[in-house]
N, C-alpha and C positions, 0 to 999 in steps of 0.2 A: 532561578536566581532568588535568594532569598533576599526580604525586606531589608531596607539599610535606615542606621539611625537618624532621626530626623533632632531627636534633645535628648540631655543625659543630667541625670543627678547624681551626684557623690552622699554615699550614706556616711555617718558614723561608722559602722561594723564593715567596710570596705568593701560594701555592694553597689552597685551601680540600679539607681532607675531609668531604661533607657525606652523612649517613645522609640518606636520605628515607620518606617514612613507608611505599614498598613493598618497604625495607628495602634497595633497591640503595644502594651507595657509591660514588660518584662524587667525582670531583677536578674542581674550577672554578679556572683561572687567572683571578687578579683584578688583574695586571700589566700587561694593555692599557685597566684602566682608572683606572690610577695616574698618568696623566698628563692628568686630564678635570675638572674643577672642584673641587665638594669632595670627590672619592677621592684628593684628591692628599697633603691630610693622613694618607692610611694608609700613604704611604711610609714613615714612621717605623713601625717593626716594633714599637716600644712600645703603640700605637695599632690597628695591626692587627691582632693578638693577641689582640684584647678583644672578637673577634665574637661574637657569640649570637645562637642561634635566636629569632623575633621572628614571632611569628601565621604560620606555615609559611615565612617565609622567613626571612631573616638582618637582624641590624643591630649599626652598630657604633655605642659612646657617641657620635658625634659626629651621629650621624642618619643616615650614609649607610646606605644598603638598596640591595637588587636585587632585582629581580620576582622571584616563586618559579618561574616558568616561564622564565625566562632561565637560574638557576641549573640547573635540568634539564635545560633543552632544547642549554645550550653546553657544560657538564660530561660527561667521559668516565670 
């Protein structure tokens, strides 16, 4: 099972800085999926900004999420 998020920051360039719970910090680009259904609403950087950590993985008020294991496994 991989690490799940423990905190997460919203970049400007719609990267995410996400602590995980084995304490690595990794960067998630979340720009190739700002053009996909409802992530399209996080184009607006008002919106995107408002992520939080959500049962180990992330979510934004509007319900978008991503697996915790996607966030790990494509984050550098």
């Amino acid at each position: 099972m991989n690490p799940r998020v423990k905190e997460v920051t919203p970049n400007p360039d719609f990267t995410l800085k996400i602590e995980f719970t084995n304490d690595e910090i990794r960067v998630f680009d979340v720009k190739p999926y700002l053009e996909t259904g409802i992530f399209k609403e996080l184009k607006d950087y008002h919106k995107f900004k408002k992520v939080k950590p959500f049962l180990g993985s992330i979510q934004w008020n509007g319900g978008q999420d991503l697996c915790p294991d996607t966030l790990y496994l494509e984050s550098k």
